[in-house]
N, C-alpha and C positions, 0 to 999 in steps of 0.2 A: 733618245735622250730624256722624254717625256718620261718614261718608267721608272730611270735613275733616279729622276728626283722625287719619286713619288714612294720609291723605296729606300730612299736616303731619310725623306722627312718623314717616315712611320720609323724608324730605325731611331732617328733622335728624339723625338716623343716618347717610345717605349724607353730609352734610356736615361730619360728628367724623370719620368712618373717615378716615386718613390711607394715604395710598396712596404707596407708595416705587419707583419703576423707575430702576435705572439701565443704564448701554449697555453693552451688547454687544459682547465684544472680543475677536478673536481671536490668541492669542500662538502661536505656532511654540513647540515642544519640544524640536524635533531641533536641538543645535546647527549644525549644517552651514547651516541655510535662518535663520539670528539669533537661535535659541532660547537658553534658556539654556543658558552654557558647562558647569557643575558636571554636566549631565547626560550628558556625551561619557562618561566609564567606564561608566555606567548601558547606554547605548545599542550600545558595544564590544563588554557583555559579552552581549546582545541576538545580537549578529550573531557574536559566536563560538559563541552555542551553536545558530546554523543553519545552521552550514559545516558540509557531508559529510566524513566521515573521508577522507581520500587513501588508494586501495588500497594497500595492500603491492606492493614492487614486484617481480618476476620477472625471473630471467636468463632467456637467451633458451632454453638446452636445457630448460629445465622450462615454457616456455611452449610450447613445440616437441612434449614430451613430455604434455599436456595437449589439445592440440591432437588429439594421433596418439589418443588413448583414446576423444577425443568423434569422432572421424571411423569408429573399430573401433564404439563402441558402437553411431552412427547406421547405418551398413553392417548390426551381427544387427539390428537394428530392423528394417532394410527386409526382410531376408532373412526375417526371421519373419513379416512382415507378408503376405510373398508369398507363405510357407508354407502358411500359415493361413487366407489371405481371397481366396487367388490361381485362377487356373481349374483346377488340379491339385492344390490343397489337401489338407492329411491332418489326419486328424482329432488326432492327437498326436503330440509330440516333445519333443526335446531338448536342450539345445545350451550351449556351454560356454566363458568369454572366460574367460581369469584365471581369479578367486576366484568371478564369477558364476556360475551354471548358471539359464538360463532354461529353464523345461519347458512344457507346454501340451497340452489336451485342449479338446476341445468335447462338452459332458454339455447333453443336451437342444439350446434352440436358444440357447446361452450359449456364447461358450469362456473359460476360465479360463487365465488366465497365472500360472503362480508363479516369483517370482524369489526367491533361497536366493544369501546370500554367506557363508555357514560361521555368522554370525552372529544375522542374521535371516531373516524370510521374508515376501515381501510376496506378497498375492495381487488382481490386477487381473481384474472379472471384463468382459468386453466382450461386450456384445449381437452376434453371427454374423447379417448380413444377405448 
């Protein structure tokens, strides 16, 4: 007798509970694809603020002059490189573009690069293999 009413009163509960579904619909946002129009300033201001800045633009002697700095810098790079890590390597030196002066020792089995532009001083240490 106990069961009957214990499956009577799940039986009338499930059939008071009102149950609501409605459908599933999917709108577009963007207006460009039918979404709503009022959203185009929304969506504008979106994609201006993920345009890159345009560089600044250079004439051509300061591009020229630019160019000629990084091709002197890459040139002591190599030249130290050879100095330093080459088959007739020295243990220290010196050496001087402009405003930089690049110097260099090898203490222990380390060598140390210090680069000095009047202002700072940076010190690179690199493993001597």
């Amino acid at each position: 007798m106990r069961g009957w009413v214990t499956i009577s009163t799940t039986a009338l509960l499930l059939a008071s509970a009102q149950l609501h579904a409605g459908d599933m619909r999917f709108r577009f946002s963007n207006p460009s694809f039918g979404g709503d129009p009022m959203a185009t300033i929304h969506f504008m201001k979106l994609l201006e603020a993920q345009k890159m800045p345009k560089p600044a633009e250079t004439d051509a002697i300061q591009q020229f002059t630019e160019d000629l700095e990084r091709r002197l810098l890459s040139g002591l790079a190599t030249e130290i490189s050879t100095q330093i890590f080459g088959q007739e390597g020295t243990t220290e030196g010196t050496f001087s573009v402009g405003g930089l002066e690049v110097s260099y020792e090898t203490i222990g089995g380390d060598v140390v690069v210090t680069l000095t532009d009047g202002l700072s001083l940076t010190e690179i240490i690199v493993p001597a293999f």
